[in-house]
BAROMAR-535182 format. One record per residue (C-alpha): x, y, z; residue in one letter. Coordinates in steps of 0.5 Angstrom, whole numbers, padded with zeros to 4 digits, always signed. Layout:
N
XYZA
...
END
This chain:
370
+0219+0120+0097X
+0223+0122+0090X
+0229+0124+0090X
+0233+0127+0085X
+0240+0128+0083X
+0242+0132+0077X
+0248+0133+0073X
+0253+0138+0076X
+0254+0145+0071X
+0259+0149+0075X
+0265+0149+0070X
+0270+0143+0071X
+0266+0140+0076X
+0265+0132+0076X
+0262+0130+0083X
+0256+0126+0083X
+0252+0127+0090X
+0249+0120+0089X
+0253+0112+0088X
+0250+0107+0086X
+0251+0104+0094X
+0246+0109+0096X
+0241+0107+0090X
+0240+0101+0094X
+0239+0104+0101X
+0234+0109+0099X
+0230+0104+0094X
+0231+0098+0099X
+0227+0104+0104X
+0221+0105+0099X
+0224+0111+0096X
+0224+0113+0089X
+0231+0115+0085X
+0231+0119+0078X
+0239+0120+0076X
+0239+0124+0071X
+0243+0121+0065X
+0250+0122+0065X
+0251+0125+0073X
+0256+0120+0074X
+0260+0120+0068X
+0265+0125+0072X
+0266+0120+0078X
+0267+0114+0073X
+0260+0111+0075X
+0255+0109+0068X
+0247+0110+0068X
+0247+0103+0069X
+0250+0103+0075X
+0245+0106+0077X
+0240+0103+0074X
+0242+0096+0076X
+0240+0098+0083X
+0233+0100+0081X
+0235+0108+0080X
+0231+0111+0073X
+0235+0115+0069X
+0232+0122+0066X
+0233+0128+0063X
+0235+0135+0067X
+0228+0138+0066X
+0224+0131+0069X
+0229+0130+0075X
+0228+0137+0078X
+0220+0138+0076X
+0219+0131+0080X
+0224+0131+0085X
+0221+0132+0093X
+0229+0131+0095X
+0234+0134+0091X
+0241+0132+0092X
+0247+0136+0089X
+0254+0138+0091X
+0254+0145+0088X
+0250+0150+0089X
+0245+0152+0084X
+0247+0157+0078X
+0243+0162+0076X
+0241+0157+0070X
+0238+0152+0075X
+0234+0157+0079X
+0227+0158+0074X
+0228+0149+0077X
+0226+0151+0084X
+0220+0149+0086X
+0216+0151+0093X
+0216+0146+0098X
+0222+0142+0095X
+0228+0141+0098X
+0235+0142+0097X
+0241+0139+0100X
+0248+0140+0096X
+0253+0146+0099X
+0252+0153+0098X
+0256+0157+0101X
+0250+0163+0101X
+0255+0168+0105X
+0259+0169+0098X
+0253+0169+0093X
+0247+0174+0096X
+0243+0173+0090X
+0242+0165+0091X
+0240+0166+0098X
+0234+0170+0094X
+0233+0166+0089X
+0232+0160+0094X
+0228+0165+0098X
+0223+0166+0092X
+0223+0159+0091X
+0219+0157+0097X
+0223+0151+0099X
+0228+0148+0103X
+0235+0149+0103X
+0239+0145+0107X
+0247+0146+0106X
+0253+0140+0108X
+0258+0145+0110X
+0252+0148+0116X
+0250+0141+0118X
+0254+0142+0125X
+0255+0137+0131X
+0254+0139+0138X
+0262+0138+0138X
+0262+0144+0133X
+0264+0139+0129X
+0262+0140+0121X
+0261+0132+0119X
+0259+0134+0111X
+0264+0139+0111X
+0270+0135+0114X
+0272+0129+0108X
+0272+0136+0102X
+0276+0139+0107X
+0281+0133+0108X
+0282+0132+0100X
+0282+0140+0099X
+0288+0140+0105X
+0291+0135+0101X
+0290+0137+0094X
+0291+0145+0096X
+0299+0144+0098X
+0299+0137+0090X
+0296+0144+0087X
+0301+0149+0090X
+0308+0145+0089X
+0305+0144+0081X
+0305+0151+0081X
+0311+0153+0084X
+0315+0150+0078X
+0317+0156+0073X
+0314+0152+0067X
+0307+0153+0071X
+0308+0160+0072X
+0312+0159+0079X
+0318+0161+0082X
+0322+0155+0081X
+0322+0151+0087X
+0322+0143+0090X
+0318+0143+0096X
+0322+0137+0099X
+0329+0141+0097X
+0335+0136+0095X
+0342+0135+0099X
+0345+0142+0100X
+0339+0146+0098X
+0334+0148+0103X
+0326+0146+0102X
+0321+0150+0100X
+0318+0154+0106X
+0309+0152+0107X
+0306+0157+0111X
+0298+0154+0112X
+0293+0159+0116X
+0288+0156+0119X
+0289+0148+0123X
+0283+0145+0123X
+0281+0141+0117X
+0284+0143+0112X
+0290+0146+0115X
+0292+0139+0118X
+0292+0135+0112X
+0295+0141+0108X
+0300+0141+0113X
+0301+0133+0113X
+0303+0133+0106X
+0308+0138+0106X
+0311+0135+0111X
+0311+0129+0108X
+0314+0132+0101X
+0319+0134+0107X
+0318+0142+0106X
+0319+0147+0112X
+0312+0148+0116X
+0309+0153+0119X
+0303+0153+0121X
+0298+0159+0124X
+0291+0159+0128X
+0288+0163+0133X
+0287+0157+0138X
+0292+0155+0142X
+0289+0149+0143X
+0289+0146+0136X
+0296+0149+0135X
+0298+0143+0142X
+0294+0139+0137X
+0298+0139+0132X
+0304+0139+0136X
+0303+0133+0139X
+0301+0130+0132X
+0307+0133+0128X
+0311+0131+0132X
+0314+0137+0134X
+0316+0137+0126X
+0312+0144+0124X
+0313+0151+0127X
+0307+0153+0131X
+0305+0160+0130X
+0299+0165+0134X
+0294+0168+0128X
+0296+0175+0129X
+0298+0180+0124X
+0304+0181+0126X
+0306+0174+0125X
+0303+0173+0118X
+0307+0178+0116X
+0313+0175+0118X
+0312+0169+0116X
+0309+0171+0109X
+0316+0174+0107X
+0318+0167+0107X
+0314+0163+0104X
+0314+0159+0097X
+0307+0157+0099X
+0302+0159+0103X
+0295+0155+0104X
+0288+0159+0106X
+0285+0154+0111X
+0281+0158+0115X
+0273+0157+0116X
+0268+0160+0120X
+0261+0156+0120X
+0256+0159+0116X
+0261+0166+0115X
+0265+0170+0110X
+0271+0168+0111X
+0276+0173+0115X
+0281+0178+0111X
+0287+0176+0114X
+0293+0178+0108X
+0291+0184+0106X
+0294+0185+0098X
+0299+0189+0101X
+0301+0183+0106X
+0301+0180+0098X
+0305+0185+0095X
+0311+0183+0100X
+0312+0176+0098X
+0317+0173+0093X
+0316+0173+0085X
+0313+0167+0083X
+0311+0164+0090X
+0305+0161+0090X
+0297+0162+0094X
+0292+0156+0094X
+0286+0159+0099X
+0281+0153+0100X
+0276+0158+0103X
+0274+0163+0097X
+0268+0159+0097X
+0266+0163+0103X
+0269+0170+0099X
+0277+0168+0102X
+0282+0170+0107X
+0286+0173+0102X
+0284+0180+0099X
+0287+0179+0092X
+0283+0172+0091X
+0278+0170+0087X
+0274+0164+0085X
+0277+0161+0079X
+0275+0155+0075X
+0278+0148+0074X
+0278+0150+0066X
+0282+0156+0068X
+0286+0156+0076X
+0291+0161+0076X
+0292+0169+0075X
+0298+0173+0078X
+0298+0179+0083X
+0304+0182+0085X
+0308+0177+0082X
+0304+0172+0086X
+0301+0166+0083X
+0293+0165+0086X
+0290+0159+0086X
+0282+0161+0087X
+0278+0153+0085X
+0273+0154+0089X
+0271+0147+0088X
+0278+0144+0088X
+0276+0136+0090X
+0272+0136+0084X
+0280+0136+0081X
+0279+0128+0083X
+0272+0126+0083X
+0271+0120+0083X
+0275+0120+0090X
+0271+0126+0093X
+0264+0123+0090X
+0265+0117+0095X
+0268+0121+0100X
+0262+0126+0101X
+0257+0121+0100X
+0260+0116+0105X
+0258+0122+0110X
+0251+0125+0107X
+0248+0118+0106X
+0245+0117+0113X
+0242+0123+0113X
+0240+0123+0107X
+0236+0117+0109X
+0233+0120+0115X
+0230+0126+0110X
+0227+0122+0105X
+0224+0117+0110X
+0222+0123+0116X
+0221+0128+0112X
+0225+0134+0112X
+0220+0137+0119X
+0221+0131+0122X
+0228+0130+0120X
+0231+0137+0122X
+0226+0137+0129X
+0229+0129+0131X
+0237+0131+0130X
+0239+0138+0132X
+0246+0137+0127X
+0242+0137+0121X
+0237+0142+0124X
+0243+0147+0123X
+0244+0146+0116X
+0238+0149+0115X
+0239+0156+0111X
+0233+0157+0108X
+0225+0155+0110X
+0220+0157+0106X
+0222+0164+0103X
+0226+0165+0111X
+0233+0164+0113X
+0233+0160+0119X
+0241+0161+0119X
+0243+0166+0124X
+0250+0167+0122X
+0249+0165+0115X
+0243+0171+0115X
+0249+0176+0118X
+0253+0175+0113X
+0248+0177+0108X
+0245+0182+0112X
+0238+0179+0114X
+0234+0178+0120X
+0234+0170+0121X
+0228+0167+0124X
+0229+0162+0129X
+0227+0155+0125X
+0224+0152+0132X
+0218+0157+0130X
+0218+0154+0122X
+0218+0147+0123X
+0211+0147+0128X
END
């Protein structure tokens, strides 16, 4: 198979879905590798890195013209849509639930489109997901408390406070992935915790990891309303698989918080849990509502590229490999996770929750794949 990998466009992003390593695994396989020039300058890897594991470096046009496979790790823009082409597959994160019109173009387009955040394990578990969603944990409270110091539009506060000065108060929504890493940093910043999620379960988890050491709250409109009064930072965390993100805090809810607090929401790449958030770009970060400063990347681990390009690849790798060496019928029939990836199968959604948050009837994949 050829696969392709071109140059990210999406403004400030710097990933790379390919490292030299799997060049050589996929080559060592009998595939063909066309990286276009420059893809992986971001993430600090040369052409001739690639070139010396047996990739061809070409220009953008010929990397998607000949690619069977091609690997991204942004969705396509609107610029890259006229590059589809039928039959040909497209793995990357897509997020279709917040972007209707590409869900469309991939439609019209008659291919396939395979989405890292969907590809969902028997357990529930989203293992492309979970290694972006551990750096944006992590960089969403180093982000937070940047932006918390008055030069940078915040309120003016350390969040590990000094001797005689209280710490700054984290509040983090949602204790999956991202909430648990948030949570682990704060804490090692030594800011004062809280964190809320409807399942008691995960919040006995954290319990148990913590120590005891963060507050544990229910997710409930009352309780985020208490606890929003206090917060010098709150962090959206929450996730719904293949979904819109839920509407938690409400702009009114937003209106009640501190001057110069500050909100990161990891998820308004899913439309956000937040209602005033929007998606802002690594050129651009922040604006202000209600005297809150609002944090909208909706590609924050591009913040630290090179580390995010070896973290995501590390996890898309192997499956990678199995669509390159099975075909994409083959691969999604012999693993059920990837299967659950699939979003798109030649001009139909296969997704079901992906197709309801966009409004669509979903057509089973099982009747696609015969």
């Amino acid at each position: 198979m050829i696969i392709g990998v071109p140059r990210e466009i999406k403004p400030g992003e710097e990933r790379v879905a390919l490292t030299p390593a799997g060049v050589r695994a996929l080559v060592q396989a009998g595939h063909r590798v066309l990286v276009e020039r420059g893809a992986g300058l971001g993430s600090s890897i040369r052409d001739e890195e690639y070139t010396r594991e047996g990739a061809t470096t070409a220009v953008g046009d010929e990397v998607w013209a000949q690619a069977e496979l091609v690997l991204k790790v942004k969705e396509p823009l609107p610029q890259e849509y006229p590059r589809l082409r039928a039959g040909q597959v497209v793995f990357t994160y897509l997020h279709l639930a917040a972007v209707p019109e590409l869900a469309q173009a991939l439609k019209a387009a008659d291919g396939i489109a395979i989405a890292y955040e969907t590809v969902q394990r028997a357990d529930g578990s989203l293992p492309l997901l979970a290694p972006m969603s551990e750096v944006a944990g992590r960089l969403a409270v180093q982000e937070g408390a940047f932006y918390l110091a008055k030069a940078h539009g915040g309120r003016g506060i350390l969040l590990a406070g000094v001797p005689g000065v209280p710490p700054g108060n984290v509040v983090v929504l949602g204790a999956g992935t991202v909430g648990v890493n948030a949570a682990r940093i704060a804490l090692g910043l030594g800011a004062d915790i809280s964190i809320l999620d409807i399942n008691l379960d995960r919040l006995r988890a954290v319990d148990d990891l913590f120590h005891g050491r963060v507050i544990t709250l229910v997710s409930n409109s009352f309780n985020i309303d208490q606890v929003l009064r206090r917060a010098d930072l709150l962090v959206g965390a929450v996730l719904v698989a293949g979904a819109r993100a839920p509407v938690l805090v409400t702009k009114e809810m937003v209106a009640t918080m501190k001057e110069g607090s500050v909100i990161v929401d990891v998820a308004v790449d899913q439309g956000g849990s937040i209602e005033t958030i929007r998606p802002t770009t690594l050129l651009d970060p922040t604006y202000v509502v209600s005297g809150v400063v609002h944090y909208g990347v909706a590609n924050m681990p591009a913040l630290v590229p090179r580390t995010s390009t070896f973290a995501l690849t590390n996890a898309t790798l192997p499956y990678v490999l199995a669509l390159a060496g099975r075909g994409p019928v083959e691969a999604v029939r012999r693993d059920p996770a990837l299967a659950r990836g699939v979003n798109v199968w030649r001009g139909r959604l296969a997704h079901p929750v992906v197709a309801e948050a966009l409004g669509e009837p979903a057509t089973p994949l099982e009747t696609l794949v015969r």
